[in-house]
GUKOLLO-215523 format. One line per 10 residues: number of its first residue (from 1); their letters; for each residue x, y, z of N, C-alpha, C, CB. Coordinates in Angstrom, 2 decimals, padded with zeros to 5 digits. Glycine has a CB too. Example, Ala and Ser with C-alpha at 12.3 -4.5 7.8 and 13.67 -1.06 7.14 Angstrom:
# GUKOLLO-215523
1> as> 013.19:-005.69:007.80:012.30:-004.50:007.80:013.20:-003.30:007.80:011.31:-004.47:009.05; 012.85:-002.25:007.08:013.67:-001.06:007.14:012.90:000.03:007.87:014.08:-000.60:005.72
# end
This chain:
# GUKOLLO-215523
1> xxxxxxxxxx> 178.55:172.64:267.36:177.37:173.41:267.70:177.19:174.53:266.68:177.48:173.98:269.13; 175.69:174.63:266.24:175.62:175.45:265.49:176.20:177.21:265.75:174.36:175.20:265.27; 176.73:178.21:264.67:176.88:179.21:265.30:175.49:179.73:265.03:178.06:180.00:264.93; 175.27:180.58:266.30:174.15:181.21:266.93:173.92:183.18:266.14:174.64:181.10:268.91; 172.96:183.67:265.63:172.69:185.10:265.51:171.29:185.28:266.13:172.78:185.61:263.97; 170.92:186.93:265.94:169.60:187.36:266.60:169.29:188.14:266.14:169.44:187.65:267.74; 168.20:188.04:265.76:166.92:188.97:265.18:165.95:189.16:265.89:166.27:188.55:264.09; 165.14:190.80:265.74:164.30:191.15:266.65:162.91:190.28:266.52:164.14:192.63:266.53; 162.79:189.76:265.60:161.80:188.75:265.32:161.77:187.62:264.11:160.73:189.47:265.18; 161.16:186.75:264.72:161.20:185.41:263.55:159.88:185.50:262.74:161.23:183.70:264.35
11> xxxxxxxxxx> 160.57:185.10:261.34:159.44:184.70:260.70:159.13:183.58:260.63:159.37:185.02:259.71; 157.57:183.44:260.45:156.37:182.08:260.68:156.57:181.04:259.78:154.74:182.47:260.41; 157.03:181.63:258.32:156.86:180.34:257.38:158.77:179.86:257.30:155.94:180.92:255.40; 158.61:179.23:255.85:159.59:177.97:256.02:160.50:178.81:255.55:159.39:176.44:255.23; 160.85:180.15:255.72:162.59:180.61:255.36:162.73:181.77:256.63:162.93:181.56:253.33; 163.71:182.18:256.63:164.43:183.20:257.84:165.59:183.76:257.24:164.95:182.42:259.30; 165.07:185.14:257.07:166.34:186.31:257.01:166.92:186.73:257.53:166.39:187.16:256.79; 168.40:187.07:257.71:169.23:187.35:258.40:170.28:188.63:257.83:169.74:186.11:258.66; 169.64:189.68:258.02:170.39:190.60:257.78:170.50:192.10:258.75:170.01:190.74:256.52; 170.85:193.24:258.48:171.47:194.29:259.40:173.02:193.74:259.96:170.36:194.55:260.75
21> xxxxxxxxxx> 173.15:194.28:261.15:174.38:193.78:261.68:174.82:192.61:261.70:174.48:194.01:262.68; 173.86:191.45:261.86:174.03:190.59:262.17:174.09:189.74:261.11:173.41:190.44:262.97; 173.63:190.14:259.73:173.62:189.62:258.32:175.43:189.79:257.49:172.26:190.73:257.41; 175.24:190.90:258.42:176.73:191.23:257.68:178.00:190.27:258.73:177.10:193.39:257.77; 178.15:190.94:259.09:178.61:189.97:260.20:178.68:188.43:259.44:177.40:190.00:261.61; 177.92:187.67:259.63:177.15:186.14:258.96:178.79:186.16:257.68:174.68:186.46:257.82; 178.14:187.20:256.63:178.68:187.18:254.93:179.97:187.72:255.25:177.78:188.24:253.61; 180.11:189.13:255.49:181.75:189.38:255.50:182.72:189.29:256.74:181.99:190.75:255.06; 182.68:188.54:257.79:183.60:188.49:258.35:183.54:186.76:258.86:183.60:189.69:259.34; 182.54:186.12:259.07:182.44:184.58:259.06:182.61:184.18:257.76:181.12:184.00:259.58
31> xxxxxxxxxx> 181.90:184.76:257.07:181.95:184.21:255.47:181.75:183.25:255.14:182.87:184.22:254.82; 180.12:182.74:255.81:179.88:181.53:255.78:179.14:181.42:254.21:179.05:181.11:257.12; 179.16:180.23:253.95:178.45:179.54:252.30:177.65:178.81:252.66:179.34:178.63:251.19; 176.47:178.45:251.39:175.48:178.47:251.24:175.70:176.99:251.51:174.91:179.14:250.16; 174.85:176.10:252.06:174.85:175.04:252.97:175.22:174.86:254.36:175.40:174.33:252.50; 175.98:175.69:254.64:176.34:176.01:256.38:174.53:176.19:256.93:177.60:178.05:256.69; 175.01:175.30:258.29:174.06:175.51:258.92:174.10:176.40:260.24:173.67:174.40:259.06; 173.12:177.13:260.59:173.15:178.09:261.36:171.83:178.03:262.24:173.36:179.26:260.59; 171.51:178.75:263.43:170.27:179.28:264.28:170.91:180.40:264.32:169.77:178.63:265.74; 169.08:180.58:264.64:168.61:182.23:264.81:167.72:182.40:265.63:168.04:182.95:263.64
41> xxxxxxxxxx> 167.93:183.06:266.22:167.03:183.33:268.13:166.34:184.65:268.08:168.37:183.56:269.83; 165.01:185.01:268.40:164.79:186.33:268.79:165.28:186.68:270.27:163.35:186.60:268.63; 165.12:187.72:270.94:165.67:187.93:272.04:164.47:187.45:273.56:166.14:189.58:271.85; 164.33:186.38:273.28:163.06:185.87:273.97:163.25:184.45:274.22:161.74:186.08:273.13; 163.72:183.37:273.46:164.02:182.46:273.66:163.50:181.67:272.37:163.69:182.20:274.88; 163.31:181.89:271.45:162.66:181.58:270.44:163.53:181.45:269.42:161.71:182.38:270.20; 163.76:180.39:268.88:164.82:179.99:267.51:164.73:179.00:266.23:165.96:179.43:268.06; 165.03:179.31:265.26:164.89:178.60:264.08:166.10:177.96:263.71:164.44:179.40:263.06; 166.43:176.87:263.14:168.01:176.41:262.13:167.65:175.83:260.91:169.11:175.13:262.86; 168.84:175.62:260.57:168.53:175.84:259.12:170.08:175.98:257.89:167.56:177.43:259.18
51> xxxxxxxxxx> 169.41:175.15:256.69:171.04:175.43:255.74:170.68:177.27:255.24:171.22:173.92:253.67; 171.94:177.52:255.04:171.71:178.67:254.24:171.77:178.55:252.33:172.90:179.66:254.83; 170.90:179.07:251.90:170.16:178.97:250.88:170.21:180.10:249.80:168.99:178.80:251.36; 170.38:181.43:250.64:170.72:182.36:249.93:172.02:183.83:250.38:169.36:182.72:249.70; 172.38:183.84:249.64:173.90:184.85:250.45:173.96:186.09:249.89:175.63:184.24:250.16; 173.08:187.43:249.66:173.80:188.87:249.27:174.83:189.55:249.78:173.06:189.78:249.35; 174.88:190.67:249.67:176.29:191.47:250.25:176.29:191.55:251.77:176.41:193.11:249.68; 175.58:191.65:252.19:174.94:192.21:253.60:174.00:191.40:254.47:174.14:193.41:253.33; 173.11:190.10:253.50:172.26:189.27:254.08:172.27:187.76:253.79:171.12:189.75:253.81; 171.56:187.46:254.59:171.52:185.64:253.98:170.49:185.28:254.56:172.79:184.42:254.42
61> xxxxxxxxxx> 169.46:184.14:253.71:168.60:183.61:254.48:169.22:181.74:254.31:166.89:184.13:253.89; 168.08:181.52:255.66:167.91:180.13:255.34:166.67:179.48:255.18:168.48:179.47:256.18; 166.58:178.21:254.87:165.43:177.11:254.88:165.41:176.63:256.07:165.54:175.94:253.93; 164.33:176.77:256.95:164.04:176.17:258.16:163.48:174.64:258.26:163.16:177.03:258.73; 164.69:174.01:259.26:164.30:172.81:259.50:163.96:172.18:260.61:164.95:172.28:259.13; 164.28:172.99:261.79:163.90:173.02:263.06:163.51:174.36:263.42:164.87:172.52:263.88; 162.96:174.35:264.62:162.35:175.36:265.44:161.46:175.19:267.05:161.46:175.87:264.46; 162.00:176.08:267.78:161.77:175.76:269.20:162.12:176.90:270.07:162.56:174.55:269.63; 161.76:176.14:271.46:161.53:177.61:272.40:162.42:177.21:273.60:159.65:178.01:273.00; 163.09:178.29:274.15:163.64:177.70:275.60:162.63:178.36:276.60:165.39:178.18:276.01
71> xxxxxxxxxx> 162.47:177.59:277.31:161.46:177.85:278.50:162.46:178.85:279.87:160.82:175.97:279.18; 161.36:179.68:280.33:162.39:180.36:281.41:162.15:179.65:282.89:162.07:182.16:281.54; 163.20:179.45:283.14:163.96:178.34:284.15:162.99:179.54:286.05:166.86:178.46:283.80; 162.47:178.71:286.99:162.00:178.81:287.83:162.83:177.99:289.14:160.80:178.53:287.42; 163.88:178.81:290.45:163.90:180.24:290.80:165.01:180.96:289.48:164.56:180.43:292.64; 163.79:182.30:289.30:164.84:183.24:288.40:165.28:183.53:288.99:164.72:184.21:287.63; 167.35:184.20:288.46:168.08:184.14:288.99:168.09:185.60:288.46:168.93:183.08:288.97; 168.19:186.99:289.40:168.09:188.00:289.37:169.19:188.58:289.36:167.43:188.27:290.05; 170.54:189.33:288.84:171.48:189.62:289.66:171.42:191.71:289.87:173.01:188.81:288.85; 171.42:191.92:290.46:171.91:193.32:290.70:173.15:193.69:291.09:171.25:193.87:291.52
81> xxxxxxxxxx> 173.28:194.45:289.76:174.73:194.72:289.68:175.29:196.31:289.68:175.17:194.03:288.39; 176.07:196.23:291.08:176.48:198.02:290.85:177.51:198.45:289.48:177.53:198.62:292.44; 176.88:199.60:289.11:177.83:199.96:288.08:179.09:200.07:288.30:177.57:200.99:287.58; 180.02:199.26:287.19:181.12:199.48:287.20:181.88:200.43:286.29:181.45:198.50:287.19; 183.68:199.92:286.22:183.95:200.89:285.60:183.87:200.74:283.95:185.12:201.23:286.12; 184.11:201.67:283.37:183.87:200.94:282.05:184.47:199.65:281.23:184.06:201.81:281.30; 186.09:200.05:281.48:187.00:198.73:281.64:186.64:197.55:281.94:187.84:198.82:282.46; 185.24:197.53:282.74:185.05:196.17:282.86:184.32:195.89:282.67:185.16:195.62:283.59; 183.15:196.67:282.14:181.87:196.22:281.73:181.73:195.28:280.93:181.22:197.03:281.26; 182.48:194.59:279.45:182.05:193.94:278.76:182.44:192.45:279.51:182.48:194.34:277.43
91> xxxxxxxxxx> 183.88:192.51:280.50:183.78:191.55:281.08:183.03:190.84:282.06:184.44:191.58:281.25; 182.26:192.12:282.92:181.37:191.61:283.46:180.36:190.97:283.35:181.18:192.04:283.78; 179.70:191.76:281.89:178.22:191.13:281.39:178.62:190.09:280.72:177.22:192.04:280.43; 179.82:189.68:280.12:180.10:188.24:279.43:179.81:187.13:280.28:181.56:188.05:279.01; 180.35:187.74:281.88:180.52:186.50:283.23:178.96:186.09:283.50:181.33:187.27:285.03; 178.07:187.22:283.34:176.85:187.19:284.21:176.10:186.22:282.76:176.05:189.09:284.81; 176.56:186.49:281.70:175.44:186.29:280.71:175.68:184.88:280.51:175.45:187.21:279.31; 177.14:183.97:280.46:177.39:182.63:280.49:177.26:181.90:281.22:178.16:182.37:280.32; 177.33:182.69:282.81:176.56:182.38:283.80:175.31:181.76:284.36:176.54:183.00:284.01; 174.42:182.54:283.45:172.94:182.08:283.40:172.25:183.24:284.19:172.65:180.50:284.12
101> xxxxxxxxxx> 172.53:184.06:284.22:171.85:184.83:285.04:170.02:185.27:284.26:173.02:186.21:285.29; 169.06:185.33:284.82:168.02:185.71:283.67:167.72:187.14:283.62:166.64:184.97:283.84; 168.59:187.95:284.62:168.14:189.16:284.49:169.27:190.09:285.39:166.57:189.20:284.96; 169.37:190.94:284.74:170.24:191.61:285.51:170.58:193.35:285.62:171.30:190.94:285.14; 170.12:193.81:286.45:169.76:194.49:286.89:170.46:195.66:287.70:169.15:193.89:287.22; 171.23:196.96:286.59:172.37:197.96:286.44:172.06:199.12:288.13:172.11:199.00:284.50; 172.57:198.71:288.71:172.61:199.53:290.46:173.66:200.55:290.94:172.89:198.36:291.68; 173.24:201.56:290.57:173.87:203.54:290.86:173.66:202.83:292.85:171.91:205.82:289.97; 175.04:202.25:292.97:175.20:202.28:294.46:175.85:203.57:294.82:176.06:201.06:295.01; 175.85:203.92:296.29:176.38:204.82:296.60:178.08:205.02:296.50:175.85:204.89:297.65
111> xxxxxxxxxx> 178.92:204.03:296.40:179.94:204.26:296.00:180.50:204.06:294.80:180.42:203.90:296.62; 180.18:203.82:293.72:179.81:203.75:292.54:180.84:205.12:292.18:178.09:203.75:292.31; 181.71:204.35:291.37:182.77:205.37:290.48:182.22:206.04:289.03:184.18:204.41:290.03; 181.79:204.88:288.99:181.00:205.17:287.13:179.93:205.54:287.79:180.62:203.66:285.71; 179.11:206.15:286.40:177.56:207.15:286.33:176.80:206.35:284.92:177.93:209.40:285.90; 175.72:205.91:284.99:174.74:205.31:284.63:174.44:206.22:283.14:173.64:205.28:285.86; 175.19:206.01:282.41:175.29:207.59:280.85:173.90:206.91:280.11:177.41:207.56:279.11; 173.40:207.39:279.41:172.44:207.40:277.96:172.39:206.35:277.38:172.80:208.25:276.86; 173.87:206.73:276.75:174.15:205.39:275.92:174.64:204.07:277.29:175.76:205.80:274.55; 173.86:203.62:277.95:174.91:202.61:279.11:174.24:201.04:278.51:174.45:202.97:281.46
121> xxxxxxxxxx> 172.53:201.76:278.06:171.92:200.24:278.69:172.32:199.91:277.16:169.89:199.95:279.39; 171.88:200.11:275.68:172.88:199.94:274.62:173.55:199.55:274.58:173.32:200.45:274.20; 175.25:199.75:275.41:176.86:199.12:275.43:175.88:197.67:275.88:178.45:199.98:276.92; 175.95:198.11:277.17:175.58:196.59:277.79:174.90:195.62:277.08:174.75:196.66:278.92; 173.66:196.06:276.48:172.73:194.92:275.71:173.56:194.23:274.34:171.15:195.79:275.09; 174.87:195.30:274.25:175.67:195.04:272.84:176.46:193.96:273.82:176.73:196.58:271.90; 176.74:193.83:274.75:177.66:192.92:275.47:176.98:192.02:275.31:178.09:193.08:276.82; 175.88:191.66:276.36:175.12:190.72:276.61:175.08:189.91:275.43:173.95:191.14:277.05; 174.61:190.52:274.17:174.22:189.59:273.08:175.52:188.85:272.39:173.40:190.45:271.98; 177.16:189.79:272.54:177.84:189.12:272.13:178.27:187.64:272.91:178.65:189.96:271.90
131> xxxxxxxxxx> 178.20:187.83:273.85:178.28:186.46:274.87:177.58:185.65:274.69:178.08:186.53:276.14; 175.95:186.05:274.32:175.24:184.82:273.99:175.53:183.81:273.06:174.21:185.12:273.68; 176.36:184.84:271.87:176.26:184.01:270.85:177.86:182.94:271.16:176.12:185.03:269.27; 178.66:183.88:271.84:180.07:182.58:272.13:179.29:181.28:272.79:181.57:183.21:273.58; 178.19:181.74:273.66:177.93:180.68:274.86:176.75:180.03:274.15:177.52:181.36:276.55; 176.20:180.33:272.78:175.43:179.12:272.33:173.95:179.50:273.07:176.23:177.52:272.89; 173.92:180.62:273.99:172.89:180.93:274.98:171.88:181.37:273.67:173.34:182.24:276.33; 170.61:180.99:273.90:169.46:181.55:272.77:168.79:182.57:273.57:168.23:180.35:272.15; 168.08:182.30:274.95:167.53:183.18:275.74:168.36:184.10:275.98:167.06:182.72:276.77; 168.20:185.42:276.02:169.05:186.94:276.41:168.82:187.12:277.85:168.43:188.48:275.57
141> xxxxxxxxxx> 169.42:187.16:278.71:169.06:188.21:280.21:168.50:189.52:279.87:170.51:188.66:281.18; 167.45:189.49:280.54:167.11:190.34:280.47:167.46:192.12:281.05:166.34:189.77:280.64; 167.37:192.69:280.62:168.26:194.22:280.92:167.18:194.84:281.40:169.02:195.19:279.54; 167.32:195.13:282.65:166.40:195.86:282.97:166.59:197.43:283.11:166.01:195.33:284.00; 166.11:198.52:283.85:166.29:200.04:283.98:167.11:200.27:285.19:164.90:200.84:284.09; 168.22:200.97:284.66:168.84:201.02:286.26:168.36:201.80:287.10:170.16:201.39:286.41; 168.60:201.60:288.54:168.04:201.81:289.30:168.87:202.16:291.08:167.20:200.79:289.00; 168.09:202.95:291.45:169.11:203.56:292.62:168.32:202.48:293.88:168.92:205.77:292.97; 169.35:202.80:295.31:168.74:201.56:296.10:167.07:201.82:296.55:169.75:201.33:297.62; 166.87:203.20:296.57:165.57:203.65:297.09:164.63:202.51:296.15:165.25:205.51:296.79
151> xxxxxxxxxx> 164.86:202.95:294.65:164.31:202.29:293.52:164.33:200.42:293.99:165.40:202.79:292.03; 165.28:199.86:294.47:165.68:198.73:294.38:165.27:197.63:295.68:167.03:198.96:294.16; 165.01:198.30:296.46:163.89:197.87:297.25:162.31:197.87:297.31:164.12:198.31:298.07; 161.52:198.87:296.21:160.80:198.42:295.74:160.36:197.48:295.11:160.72:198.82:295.53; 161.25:196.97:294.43:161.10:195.86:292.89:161.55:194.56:293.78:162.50:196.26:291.13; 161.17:194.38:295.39:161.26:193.23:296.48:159.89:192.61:296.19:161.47:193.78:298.20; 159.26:191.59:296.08:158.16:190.74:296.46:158.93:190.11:298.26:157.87:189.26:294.91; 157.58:189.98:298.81:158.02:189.59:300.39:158.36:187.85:299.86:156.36:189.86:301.96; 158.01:187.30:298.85:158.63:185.49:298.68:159.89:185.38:298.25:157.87:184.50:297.52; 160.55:186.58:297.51:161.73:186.62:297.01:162.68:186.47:297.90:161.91:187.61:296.37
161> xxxxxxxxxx> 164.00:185.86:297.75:165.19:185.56:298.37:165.80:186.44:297.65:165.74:184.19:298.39; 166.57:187.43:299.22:167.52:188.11:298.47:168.76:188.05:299.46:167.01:189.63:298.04; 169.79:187.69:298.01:171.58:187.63:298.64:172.08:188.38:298.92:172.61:187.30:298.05; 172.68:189.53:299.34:173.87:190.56:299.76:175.00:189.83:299.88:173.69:191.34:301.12; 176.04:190.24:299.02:177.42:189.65:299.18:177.84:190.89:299.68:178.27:189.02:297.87; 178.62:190.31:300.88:179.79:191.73:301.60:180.50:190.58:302.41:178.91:193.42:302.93; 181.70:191.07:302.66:182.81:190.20:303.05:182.87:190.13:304.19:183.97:190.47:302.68; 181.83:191.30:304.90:182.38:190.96:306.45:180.94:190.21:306.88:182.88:192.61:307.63; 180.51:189.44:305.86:179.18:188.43:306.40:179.72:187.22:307.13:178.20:187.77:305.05; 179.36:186.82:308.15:179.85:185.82:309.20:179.50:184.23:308.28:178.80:186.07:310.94
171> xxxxxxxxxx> 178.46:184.40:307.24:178.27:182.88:306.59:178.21:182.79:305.57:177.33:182.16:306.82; 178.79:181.97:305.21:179.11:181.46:303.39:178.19:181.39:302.60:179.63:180.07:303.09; 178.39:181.84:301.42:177.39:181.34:300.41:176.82:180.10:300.30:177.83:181.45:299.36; 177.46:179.02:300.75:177.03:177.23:300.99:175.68:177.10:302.12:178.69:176.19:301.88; 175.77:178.39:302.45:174.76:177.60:303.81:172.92:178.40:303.32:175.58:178.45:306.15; 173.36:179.19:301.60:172.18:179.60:300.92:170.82:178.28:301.08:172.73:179.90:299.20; 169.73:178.34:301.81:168.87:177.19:301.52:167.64:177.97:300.60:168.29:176.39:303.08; 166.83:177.23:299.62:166.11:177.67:298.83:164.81:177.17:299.52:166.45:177.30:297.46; 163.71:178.13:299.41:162.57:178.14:299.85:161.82:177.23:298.55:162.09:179.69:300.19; 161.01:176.58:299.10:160.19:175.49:298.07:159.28:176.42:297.61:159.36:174.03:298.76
181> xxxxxxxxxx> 158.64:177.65:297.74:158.16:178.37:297.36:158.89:179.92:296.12:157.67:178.44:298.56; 159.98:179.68:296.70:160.76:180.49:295.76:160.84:180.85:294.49:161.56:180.22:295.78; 160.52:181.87:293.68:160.04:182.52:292.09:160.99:183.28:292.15:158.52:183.33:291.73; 161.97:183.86:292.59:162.87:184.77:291.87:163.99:184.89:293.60:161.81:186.60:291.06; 165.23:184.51:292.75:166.31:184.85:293.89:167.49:186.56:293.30:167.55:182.95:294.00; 167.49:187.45:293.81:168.31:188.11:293.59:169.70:187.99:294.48:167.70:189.15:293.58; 170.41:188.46:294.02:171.87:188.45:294.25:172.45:189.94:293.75:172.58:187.13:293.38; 172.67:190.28:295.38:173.31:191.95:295.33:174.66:191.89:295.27:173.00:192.95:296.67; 175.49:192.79:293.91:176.72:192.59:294.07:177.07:194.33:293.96:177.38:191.41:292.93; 178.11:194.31:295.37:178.14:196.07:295.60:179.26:196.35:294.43:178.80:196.75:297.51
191> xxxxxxxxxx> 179.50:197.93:294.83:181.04:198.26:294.03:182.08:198.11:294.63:181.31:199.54:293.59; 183.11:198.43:293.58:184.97:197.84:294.42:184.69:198.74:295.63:187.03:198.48:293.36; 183.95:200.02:295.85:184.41:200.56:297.19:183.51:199.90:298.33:184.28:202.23:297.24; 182.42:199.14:298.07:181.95:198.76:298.87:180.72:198.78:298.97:182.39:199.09:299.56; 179.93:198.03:300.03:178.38:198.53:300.22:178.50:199.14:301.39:177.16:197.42:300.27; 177.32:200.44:301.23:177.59:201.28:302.56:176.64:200.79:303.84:177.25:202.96:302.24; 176.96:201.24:305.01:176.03:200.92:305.83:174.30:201.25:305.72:176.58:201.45:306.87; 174.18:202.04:304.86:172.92:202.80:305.04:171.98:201.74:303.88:173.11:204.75:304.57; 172.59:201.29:302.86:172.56:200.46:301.81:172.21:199.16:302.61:173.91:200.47:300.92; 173.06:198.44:303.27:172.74:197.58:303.98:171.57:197.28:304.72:173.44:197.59:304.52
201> xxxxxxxxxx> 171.53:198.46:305.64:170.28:199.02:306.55:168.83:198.66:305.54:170.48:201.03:306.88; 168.90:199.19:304.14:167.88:198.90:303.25:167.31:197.39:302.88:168.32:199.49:302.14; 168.82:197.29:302.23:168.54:195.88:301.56:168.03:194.58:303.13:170.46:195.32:300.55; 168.34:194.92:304.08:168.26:193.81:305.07:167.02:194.38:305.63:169.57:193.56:306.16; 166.18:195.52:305.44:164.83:195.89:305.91:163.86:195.04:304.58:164.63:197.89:306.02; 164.44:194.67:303.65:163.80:194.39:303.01:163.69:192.58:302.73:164.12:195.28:302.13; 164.52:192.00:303.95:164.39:190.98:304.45:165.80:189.47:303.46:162.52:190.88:304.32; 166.47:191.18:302.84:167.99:190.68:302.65:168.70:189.51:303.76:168.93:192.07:302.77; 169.33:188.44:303.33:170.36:188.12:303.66:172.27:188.24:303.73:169.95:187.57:303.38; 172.57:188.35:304.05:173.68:189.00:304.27:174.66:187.76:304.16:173.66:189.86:305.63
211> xxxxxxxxxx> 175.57:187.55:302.87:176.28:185.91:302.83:177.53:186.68:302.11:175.30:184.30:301.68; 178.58:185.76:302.57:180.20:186.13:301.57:181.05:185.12:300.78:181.43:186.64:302.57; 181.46:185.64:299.77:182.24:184.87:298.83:183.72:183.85:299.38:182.68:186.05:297.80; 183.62:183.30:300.36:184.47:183.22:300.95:185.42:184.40:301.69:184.88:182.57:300.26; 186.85:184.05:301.77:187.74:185.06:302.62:188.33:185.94:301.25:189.17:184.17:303.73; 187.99:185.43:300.38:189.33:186.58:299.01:187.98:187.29:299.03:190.24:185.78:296.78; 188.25:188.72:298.60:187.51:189.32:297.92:187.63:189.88:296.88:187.17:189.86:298.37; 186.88:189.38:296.05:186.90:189.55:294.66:186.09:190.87:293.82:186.36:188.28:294.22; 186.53:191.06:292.72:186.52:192.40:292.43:184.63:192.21:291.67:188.16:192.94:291.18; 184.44:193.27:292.10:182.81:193.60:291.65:182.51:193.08:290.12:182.49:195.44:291.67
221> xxxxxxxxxx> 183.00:193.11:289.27:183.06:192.17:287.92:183.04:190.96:287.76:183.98:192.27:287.29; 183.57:190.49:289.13:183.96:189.17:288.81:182.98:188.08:289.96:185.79:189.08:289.00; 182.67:188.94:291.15:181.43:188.43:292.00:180.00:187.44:291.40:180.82:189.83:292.50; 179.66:188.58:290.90:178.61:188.20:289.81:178.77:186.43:289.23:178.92:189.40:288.38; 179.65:186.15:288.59:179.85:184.89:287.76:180.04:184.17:289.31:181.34:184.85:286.39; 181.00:183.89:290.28:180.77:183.16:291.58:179.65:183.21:292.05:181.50:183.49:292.54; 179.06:184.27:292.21:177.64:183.89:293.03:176.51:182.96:292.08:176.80:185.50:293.47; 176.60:183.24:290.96:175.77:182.25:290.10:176.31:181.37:290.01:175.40:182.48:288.91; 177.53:181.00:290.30:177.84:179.30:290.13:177.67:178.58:291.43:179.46:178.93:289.65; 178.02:179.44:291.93:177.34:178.63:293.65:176.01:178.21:293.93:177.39:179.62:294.93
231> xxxxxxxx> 175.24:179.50:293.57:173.65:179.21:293.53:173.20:178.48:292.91:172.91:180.00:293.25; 173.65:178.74:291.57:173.44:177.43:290.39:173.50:175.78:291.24:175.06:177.52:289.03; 174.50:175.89:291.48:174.88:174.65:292.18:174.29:174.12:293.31:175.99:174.72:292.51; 173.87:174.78:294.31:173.19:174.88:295.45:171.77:174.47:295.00:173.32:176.28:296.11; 171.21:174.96:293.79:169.79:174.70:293.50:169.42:173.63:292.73:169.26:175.71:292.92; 170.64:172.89:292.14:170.55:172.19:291.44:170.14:172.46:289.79:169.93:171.57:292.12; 170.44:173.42:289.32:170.68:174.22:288.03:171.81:173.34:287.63:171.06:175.94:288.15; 172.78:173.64:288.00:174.03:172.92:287.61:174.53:171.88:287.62:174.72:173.20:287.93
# end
């Protein structure tokens, strides 16, 4: 499989440059040569391949020989994710992003150890993209603005399916059924301390379901990647 880079945009005619981080990257640490073939994705789903043709210190282009689009997959798979700690952030967004998740969505829950910093959505989008490229993924999840629960029950449509994972839910993730009408499923994953009652009270006014990962409970990093493989699976994604 070709290796995968990203640029904020493609060009139209028959060559594609590849340079900044991702140029360098390419020349001094892959150190790929001129006939290697490669793709190049904008962060949209949009990609070119191609031999490489030309190699400077810092950049390389190629000659384009293909080019194409990935289409975004219908129910989107939403995840909201409470902030974690930092320690685990890159593992988390690696799980969610190989996962398939199409969007995912940074949640200041009330028990929430970490704080939502400046630089947060940056780290993360630096995660996200490195995963794409292990996982061959061209489309990026999208990163949205984090958001507190007040915030997070707004951004509900009444057709949307929404998951709550908490452990003391009486029914399994297996017994998830998908509405034939369904455009976007979210999937709430709390923090290690928990989701609070008042949180709950919200998300289930807002016509939440309430489902659990089985009997282990698994750590808030690692939720995320199970609930998309279940759903995945359940919907026939997988």
């Amino acid at each position: 499989m070709l290796s995968l880079f990203f640029v904020e945009e493609l060009a139209p005619g028959k060559t594609q440059e590849l340079s900044g981080d991702e140029g360098h990257h390419a020349v001094s640490v892959m150190r790929l040569q001129i006939g290697e073939q490669i793709k190049i994705a904008d962060n949209s789903g949009n990609w070119v391949s191609g031999g490489i043709t030309e190699i400077s210190k810092k950049s390389l282009k190629i000659e384009v020989s293909d080019r194409g689009s990935v289409r975004a997959l219908v129910p989107e798979l939403i995840v909201v994710q409470a902030v974690t700690k930092a320690d685990r952030n890159k593992e988390m967004l690696e799980l969610l992003t190989v996962a398939g998740a199409d969007q995912i969505i940074p949640w200041q829950a009330e028990r929430c150890i970490s704080k939502w910093q400046s630089d947060s959505a940056s780290k993360w989008l630096v995660a996200i993209k490195e995963a794409a490229k292990q996982s061959r993924r061209v489309k990026l999840p999208v990163l949205s603005n984090e958001v507190s629960t007040n915030q997070l029950v707004k951004l509900f449509n009444p057709d949307d399916q929404i998951i709550i994972l908490h452990e003391a839910a009486h029914a399994g993730i297996s017994t998830f059924q998908l509405r034939a009408d369904t455009k976007r499923i979210f999937i709430i994953i709390g923090p290690e301390g928990g989701i609070t009652e008042n949180e709950i009270t919200q998300l289930l006014s807002a016509n939440g379901v309430i489902l659990q990962l089985g009997e282990n409970v698994l750590r808030s990093a690692h939720a995320g990647f199970a609930a998309l493989s279940a759903v995945s699976t359940l919907i026939g994604r997988w």
